[in-house]
Each structure stands twice: as structure tokens, then as C-alpha cells.
C-alpha positions in Angstrom: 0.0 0.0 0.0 1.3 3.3 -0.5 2.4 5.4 2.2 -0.2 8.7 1.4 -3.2 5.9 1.3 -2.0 3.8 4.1 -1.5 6.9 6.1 -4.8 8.6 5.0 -6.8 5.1 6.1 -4.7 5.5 9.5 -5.8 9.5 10.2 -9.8 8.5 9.8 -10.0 6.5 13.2 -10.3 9.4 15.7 -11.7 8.9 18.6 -15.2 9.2 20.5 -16.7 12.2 22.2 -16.2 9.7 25.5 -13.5 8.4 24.8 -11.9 12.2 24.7 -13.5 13.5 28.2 -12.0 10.2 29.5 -8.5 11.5 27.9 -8.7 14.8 29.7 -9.2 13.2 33.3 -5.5 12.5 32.7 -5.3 11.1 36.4 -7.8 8.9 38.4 -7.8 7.0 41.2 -9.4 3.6 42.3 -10.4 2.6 45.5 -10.2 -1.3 46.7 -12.3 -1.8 49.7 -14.4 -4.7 50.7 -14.3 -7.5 52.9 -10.8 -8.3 52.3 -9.8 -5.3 54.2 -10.6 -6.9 57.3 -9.7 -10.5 56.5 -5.6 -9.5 54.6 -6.5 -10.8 51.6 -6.6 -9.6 47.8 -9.1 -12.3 46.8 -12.5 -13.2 49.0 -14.2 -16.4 48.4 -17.3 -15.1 49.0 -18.0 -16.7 52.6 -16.8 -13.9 54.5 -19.2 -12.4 57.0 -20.7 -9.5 56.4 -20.6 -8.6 60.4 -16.5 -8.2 59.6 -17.4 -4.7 57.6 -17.5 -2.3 60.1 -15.2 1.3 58.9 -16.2 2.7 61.9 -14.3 6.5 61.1 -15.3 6.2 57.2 -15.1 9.2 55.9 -15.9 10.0 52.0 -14.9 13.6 51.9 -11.5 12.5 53.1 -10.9 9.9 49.9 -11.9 12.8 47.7 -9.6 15.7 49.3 -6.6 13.3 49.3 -7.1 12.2 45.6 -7.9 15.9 44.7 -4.6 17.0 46.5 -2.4 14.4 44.1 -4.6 16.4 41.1 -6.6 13.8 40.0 -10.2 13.8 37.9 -11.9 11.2 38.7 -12.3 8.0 41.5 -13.6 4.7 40.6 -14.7 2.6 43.3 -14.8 -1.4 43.9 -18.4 -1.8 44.6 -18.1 -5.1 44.4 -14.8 -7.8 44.3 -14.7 -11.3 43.8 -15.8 -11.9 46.6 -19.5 -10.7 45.8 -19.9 -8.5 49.1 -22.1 -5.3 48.1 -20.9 -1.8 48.7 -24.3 -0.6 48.3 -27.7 -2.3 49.5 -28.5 -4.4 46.5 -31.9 -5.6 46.1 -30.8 -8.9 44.3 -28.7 -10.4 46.9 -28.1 -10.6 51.2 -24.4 -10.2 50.7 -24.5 -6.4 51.3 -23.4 -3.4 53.7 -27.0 -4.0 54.7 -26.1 -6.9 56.5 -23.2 -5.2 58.2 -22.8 -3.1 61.1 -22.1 -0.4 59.0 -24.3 2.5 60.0 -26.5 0.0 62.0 -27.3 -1.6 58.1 -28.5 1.5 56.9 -24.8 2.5 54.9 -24.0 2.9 51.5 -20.9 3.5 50.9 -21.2 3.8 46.6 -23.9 6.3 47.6 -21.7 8.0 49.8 -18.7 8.5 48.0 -20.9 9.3 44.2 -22.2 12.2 46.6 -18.8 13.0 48.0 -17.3 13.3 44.7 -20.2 15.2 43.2 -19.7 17.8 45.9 -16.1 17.7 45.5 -16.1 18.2 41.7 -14.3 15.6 41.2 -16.0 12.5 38.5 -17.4 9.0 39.5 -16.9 5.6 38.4 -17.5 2.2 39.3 -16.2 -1.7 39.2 -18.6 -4.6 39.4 -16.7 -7.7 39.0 -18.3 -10.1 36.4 -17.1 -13.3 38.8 -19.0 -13.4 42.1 -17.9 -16.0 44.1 -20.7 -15.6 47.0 -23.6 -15.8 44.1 -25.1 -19.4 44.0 -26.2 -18.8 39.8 -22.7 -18.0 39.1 -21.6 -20.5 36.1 -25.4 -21.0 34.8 -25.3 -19.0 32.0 -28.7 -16.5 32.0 -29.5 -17.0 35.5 -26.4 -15.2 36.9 -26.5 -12.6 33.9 -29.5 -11.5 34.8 -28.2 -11.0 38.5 -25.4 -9.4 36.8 -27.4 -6.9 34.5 -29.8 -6.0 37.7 -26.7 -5.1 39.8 -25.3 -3.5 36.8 -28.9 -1.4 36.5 -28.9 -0.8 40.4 -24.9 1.4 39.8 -26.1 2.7 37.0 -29.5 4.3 38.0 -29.4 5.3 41.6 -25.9 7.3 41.4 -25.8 9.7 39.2 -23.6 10.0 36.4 -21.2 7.4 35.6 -17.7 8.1 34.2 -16.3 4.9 33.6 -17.5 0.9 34.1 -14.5 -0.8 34.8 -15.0 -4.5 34.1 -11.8 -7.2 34.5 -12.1 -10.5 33.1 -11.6 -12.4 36.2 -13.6 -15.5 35.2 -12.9 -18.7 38.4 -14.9 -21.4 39.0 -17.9 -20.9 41.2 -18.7 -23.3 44.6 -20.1 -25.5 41.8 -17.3 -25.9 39.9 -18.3 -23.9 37.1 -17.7 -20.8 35.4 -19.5 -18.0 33.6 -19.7 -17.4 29.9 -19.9 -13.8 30.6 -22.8 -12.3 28.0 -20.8 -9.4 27.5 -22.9 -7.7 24.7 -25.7 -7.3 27.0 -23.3 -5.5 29.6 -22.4 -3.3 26.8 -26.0 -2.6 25.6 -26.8 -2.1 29.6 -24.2 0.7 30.0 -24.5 2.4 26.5 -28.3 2.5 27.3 -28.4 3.6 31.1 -25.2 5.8 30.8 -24.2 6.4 27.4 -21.2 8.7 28.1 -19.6 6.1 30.2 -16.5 4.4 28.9 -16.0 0.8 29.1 -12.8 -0.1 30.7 -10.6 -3.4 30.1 -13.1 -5.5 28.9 -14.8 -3.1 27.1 -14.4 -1.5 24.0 -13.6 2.3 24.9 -10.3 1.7 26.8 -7.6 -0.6 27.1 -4.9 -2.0 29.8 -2.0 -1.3 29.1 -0.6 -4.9 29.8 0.8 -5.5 33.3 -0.2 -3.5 36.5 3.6 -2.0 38.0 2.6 1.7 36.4 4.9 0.4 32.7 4.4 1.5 29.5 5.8 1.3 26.2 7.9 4.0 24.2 5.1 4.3 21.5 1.9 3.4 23.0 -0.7 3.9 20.1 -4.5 5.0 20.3 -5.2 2.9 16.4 -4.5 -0.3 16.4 -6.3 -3.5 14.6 -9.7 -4.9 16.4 -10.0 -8.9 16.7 -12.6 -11.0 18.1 -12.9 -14.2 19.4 -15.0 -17.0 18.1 -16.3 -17.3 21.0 -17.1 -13.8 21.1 -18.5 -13.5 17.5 -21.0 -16.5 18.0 -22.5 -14.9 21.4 -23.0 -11.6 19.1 -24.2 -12.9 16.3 -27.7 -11.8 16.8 -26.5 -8.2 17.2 -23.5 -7.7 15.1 -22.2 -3.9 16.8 -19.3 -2.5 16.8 -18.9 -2.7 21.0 -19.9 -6.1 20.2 -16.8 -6.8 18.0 -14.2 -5.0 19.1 -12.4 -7.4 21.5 -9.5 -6.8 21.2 -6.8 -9.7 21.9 -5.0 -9.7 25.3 -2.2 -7.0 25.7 0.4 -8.4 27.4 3.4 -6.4 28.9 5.7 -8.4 25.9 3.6 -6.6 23.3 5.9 -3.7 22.5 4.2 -2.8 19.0 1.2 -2.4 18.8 0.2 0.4 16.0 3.0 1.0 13.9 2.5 1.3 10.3 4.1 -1.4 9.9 1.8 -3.8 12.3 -1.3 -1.9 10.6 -0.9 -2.2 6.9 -2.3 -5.2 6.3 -4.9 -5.1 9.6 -8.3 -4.9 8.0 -10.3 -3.5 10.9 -9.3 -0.9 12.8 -10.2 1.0 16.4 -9.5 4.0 18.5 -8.6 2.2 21.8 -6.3 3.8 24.5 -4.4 2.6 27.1 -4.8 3.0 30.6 -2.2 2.2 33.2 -3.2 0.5 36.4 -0.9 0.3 39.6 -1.6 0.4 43.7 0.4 3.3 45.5 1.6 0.1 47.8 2.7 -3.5 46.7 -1.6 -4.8 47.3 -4.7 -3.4 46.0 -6.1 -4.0 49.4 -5.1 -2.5 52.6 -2.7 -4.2 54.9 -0.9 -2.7 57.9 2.6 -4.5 57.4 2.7 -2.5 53.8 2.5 1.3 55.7 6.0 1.8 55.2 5.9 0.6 51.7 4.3 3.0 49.9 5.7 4.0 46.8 8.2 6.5 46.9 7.4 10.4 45.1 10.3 9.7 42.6 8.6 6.3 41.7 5.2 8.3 41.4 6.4 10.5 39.2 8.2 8.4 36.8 5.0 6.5 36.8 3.0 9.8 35.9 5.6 10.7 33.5 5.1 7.4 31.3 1.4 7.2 31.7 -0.1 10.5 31.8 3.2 12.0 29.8 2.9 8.9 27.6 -0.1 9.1 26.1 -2.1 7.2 28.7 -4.1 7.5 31.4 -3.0 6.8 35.2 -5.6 5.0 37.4 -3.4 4.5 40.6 -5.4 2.1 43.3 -5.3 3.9 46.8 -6.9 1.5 49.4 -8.8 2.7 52.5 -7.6 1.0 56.3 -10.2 -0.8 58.4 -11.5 2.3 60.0 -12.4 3.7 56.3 -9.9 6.4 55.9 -6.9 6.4 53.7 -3.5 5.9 55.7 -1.5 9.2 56.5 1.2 7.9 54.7 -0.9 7.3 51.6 -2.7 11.0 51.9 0.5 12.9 52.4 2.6 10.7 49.5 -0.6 12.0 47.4 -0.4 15.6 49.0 3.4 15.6 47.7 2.8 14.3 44.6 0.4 16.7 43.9 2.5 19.6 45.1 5.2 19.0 42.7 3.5 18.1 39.6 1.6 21.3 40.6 5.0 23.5 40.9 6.8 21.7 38.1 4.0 22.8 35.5 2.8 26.2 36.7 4.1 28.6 34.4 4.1 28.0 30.8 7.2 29.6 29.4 6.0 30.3 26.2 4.3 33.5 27.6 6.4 36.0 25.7 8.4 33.2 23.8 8.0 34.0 19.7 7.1 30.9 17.9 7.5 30.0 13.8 6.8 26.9 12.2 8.5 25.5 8.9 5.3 24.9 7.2 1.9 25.4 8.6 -2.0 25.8 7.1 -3.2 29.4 6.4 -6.2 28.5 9.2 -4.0 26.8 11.1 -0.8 28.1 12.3 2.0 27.2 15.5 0.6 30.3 17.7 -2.4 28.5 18.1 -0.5 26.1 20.3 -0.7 28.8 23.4 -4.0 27.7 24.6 -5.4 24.4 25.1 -8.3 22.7 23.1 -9.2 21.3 19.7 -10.9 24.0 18.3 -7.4 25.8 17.8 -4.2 24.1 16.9 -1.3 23.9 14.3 -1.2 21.8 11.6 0.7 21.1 8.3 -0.3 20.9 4.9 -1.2 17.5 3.9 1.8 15.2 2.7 4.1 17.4 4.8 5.4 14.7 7.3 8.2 16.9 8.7 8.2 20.3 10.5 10.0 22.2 12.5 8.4 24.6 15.2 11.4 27.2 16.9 10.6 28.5 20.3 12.8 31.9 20.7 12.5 33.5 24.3 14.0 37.1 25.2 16.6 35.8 27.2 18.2 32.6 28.0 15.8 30.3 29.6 16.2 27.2 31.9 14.3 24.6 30.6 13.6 21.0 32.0 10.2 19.8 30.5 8.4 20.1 27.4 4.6 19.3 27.0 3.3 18.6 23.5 -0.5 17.2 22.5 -1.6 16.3 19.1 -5.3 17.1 17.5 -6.5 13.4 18.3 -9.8 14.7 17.2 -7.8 14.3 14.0 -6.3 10.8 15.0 -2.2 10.3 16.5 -0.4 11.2 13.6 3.0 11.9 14.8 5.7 9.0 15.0 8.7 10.6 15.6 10.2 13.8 17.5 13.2 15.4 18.7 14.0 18.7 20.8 17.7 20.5 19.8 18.7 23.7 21.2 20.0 26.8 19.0 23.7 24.7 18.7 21.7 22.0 17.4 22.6 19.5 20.6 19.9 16.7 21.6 18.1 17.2 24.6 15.3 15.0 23.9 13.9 12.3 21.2 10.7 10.4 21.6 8.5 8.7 19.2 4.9 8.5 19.4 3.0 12.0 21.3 -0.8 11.2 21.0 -3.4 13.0 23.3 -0.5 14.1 25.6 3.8 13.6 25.6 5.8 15.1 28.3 9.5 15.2 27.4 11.6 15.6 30.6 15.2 16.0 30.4 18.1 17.5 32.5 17.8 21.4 33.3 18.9 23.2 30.0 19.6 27.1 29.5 18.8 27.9 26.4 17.4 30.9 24.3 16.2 29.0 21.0 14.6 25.6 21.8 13.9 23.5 18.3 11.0 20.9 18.0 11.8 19.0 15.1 8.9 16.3 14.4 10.8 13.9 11.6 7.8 11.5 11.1 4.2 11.7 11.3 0.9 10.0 9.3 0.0 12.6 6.5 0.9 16.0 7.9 1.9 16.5 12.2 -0.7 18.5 14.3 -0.7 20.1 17.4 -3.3 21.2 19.8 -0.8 22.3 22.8 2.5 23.0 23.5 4.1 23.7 26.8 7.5 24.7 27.9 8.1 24.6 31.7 
């Protein structure tokens, strides 16, 4: 195929108007908290009692301050594990907070913390494990996927708006020895229909994992890349042949190091806009246990994390689990608290106020200077067929330098593949490859007074919605 149709085939998948608001929460977290908090394990086996519940100091507003303070968007919350255990009181099963001493059975902690975050202006979303290991109709087949579908319902109603649905594929055997043949295309149709701005995490089709959970990604994580089904998969949705019904994709493994090049998408035949998100626990569990207080993870290891997520086109989901008592440790709040802090230092001022910009090539309606300001509504771009431009940053005076912050148009697809930054003697400070929705470029302190951003590949012509320079 030639390169100007092959890359013109490439640029048309673009992304979703959720899929895009999920892209600008940037930073989320999850909250693990069930049962296992009081039992030390990661994994219930759904005969816990619910009498071991109990967070007697829980405290709602003080998850959503301490995830606020780290600057994230958004928190998604296990309502309900492996185990089965209910943070809310479901009407389809016993194995609930209503059961629990929590506020003498009349708790509900989803309710409490959608309100919390509501109030705090921060977004909500919610995980309902497929595999329910308490559920006696777990492996037989409609039975449990209607229980599945009414808890599903229950979230999805009584909450208020949804963000995300994060579903894993966990899939064990149940106490009889059998497992599930999840009906995913009626979890899809549930969500799109109840909460239609929602994305679908995992397994779903909006939004991928990146392929391991210790915060890793790869040099050129891509938002295009080929959609595959299962046999399985197509013979459950052969009655309704949609496209959330055949996008499952094959599992991403932490191996998979290419995963959109042009190269791996020539020949692919179908193609999707499906991001990656990175998943990893501020401690080593995603549960709370007290011999893992002094092990939470370091601010350097934190921010190398946010740099290859967030700064790597990819989203950062990072698992903060409450104690016992219902509050977040004070060594997790102030690691967040620090976190925050610096990421908020590090990125205040935008150096290119009163920097001069010029671009090698740009469109008549679209020129560099719209860079200054973010959104999609103004941005640079190159003439078609012109894969490589140079942008030139001049400031008054010599400038120290450290990061640089550049976002493409995705509403016009990831088009850039390649990138360097050069000061005015033309030395390497910087060279990445793919930038996507955002690409932070950190590099030793620099003192420069011309900073050069060469990009020497990209699918059709490069564009730009944002540039920073901090």
C-alpha cells in the first residue's frame, strides 16, 4: 500500500466524544475496599461475613480531598470484588453493607462516596466484577447474567452520572465448579443504554490495559490499532453484530511492545481508537494491609510512573486502598499531598508567555501560535503530505528549561511517529517517538534561548493542539 493511502486510512480512526473527556481526566484513582480489608486478603471467596465490615471513622470527603490534593479527575470505586460483598444495599442479593454493622445496616458507601465526589467536583466511576464468588447462579449462564445486569442497572440508576464501568475478566470457578460465559454484549448494551457517556474499561471496548499492573508502558503506546474477536465472542454476538460487540481486542500483554506502527497496521483490516490506561496500587496490594504502611511508593517512583502514563499518552488509574476504619492511611494522603505539590510546581508557568514561535510549514487556518492555549478548536497543523516540520521556540533571554509538554489534535487521530527537541547549537536534549493526546519530554535542566521541536515523522501531515515549555 502506499504510504499517502496507508496513512490517510490510519488518520480517519479518531476517537469518541467519551473516549476524549476520558482522555482529559489524565489522572484517576481507584479505591479497593471490601471484605478483604478486614480478612488481609486480595481475593474473597465469598463466605466472608458481612458482620467483619464495620469502617467505623469512614469518611468520604476525606478519599476525595486526598485524591484531589495528588490532582486527580476522577475516582472509581470497587463496589463489588470477587468476593460478591455489596458496597451498596443491592436488592438482588443478602451479601450487602445492609447486612453489616455499617451504619447499624443502613450505609451505603457507593452512595456516599458518588455524593462525596459530586460535591467535590471531582468524577465518579464504578467496578462490578463479572465473577461473584458468594452468588449461587454464578456459572449457569442467564441465570447469573440477569443478577449481573440488575446489579449493573442498580450502579447505573441510583448514582448519578457514571464516568467509567470498569470490568476485568476475572472469570474462576464458582462453589459448583463452574464458570460463567460472561454475556458481554448485554453488559455493553446495559451501559450504552443507562449511561451512554460512560467508557468501558478493560473489557470493554472504549479503553484498554496497558498490559501489566507496575505503572509500565511502552515507548510508543498507540490509540489505532487493529480490532480482533474471538470466536467465541462472534457467535455470542451474532444476533447483534455492533461494533462494541466486536471490538475485543486480543489480550495485551506487557511483551507486546508494537502495537500500532505502520508497519503492524498495513495489512490489519479493521481498525479502532482504543487507548491505554495504566493501572498500579500506591503500595505493593490493591487491598489495605498494615505491614505494607512503610511501603508506599516513593514520590520519585510516582512521578516516573505519571511521567510514562499520563506523559505517555495514557491514562494513570493508581489504586489507593482505604484501612479498616475507612480512611486512607496518613502515609498514603500525604505521599498524594506531595505528589500533587510538585507536579503542581513543576507545570505552573508555561514559558512560552512572551516566547516568539515560527513553524516551517503550517496551514493558512491553522498556524503554531495556536498552540498557546489548550483545546481542539485551535491548533497547528501542516499541509497534507508534509510529514516533517519544525516549530522554533525563541524566548527574550536565555531560559532554563527541563520539560516540554506537546498534544496532538486526536480529534484528527495520533499522527506523529517521531520527535526530537535541539537547542540553537543544534545539541539533543530529547527524542521520543509517538506523542498522542499528551507527551511530556523531561530531560536534564537546559539554559537555552532558542529551543527547536523537530517532528521527523508523522501519518499525513503532524498537528498540534498544545504545547508547553516549563
Amino acid at each position: 500500500m502506499e504510504l499517502d493511502q496507508l496513512d490517510r486510512r490510519l488518520v480517519s480512526v479518531v476517537p469518541h466524544q467519551r473516549q476524549l473527556l476520558w482522555q482529559e481526566m489524565e489522572f484517576y484513582a481507584f479505591v479497593h475496599f471490601t471484605v478483604n480489608t478486614y480478612t488481609g486478603r486480595e481475593w474473597g471467596d465469598g463466605s466472608e461475613e458481612e458482620s467483619i465490615f464495620n469502617p467505623t471513622a469512614f469518611d468520604a470527603a476525606q478519599w476525595v480531598d486526598a485524591v484531589k490534593s495528588a490532582g486527580m479527575k476522577a475516582l472509581i470505586l470497587t463496589c463489588k470484588h470477587h468476593d460478591g460483598f455489596c458496597l451498596w444495599p443491592s436488592k438482588y442479593t443478602g451479601h450487602t453493607v445492609a447486612k453489616s454493622p455499617f451504619r447499624n445496616g443502613r450505609g451505603d458507601i457507593v452512595r456516599e462516596v458518588a455524593d462525596a465526589c459530586r460535591a467535590g467536583g471531582i468524577r465518579f466511576g464504578v467496578y462490578l466484577s463479572p465473577w461473584d464468588r458468594n452468588n449461587p447462579s454464578y456459572g449457569y449462564g442467564k441465570a447469573y447474567d440477569d443478577y449481573f445486569v440488575n446489579q449493573l442497572t442498580e450502579l447505573l440508576t441510583n448514582y448519578g452520572p457514571i464516568c467509567s464501568v470498569w470490568l476485568d475478566g476475572a472469570c474462576g470457578e464458582g462453589k459448583n465448579g463452574k464458570k460463567q460465559l460472561y454475556d458481554w454484549s448485554r453488559y455493553y448494551e446495559t451501559v450504552r443504554r443507562l449511561q451512554p457517556e460512560a467508557c468501558l474499561h478493560i473489557c470493554g471496548p472504549d479503553v484498554r490495559w496497558c498490559g501489566n499492573e507496575a505503572g509500565d508502558t511502552r515507548p510508543s503506546e498507540w490509540s489505532v490499532v487493529p480490532k480482533r474477536t474471538s470466536e467465541t465472542e462472534k457467535i455470542a454476538s451474532q444476533s447483534q453484530q455492533s461494533d462494541d460487540d466486536l471490538f475485543r481486542q486480543r489480550k495485551i500483554t506487557a511483551g507486546d511492545q508494537d502495537l500500532g506502527s505502520r508497519a503492524v497496521l498495513e495489512n490489519e483490516p479493521d481498525l479502532i481508537w482504543y487507548p491505554a490506561e495504566v493501572d498500579t496500587s500506591i503500595r505493593p496490594g490493591w487491598f489495605y494491609h498494615p505491614e505494607e504502611d512503610d511501603k508506599v511508593r516513593s514520590l520519585n517512583e510516582l512521578l516516573h510512573i505519571y511521567y510514562n502514563s499520563v506523559g505517555g499518552n495514557a491514562c494513570l488509574l493508581l489504586n489507593i486502598p482505604p484501612a479498616p476504619n475507612g480512611l486512607f492511611h496518613p502515609n498514603d494522603v500525604r505521599r498524594l499531598q506531595e505528589l500533587g505539590n510538585t507536579l503542581r510546581d513543576t507545570f505552573a508557568v508555561n514559558l512560552l508567555e512572551g516566547a516568539s514561535l515560527t513553524a516551517s510549514c503550517q496551514e493558512e487556518a491553522h498556524g503554531v501560535n495556536d498552540v498557546r492555549q489548550k483545546g481542539y478548536d485551535r491548533f497547528y497543523k501542516a499541509p497534507d503530505g508534509i510529514r516533517q516540520a519544525e516549530i522554533t521556540i525563541q524566548f527574550p533571554e536565555p531560559t532554563e528549561v527541563s520539560h516540554v509538554v506537546l498534544q496532538e489534535n486526536i480529534c484528527l487521530s495520533q499522527r506523529i511517529e517521531s520527535f526530537e527537541l535541539r537547542d540553537e547549537a543544534d545539541r539533543l536534549l530529547y527524542r521520543g517517538t509517538t506523542v498522542g493526546y499528551k507527551r511530556i519530554a523531561a530531560f536534564p535542566k537546559t539554559k537555552l534561548q532558542t529551543l527547536r521541536v523537530l517532528i521527523t515523522d508523522s501519518r499525513l501531515c503532524p498537528t498540534l493542539s498544545f504545547m508547553g515549555v516549563y
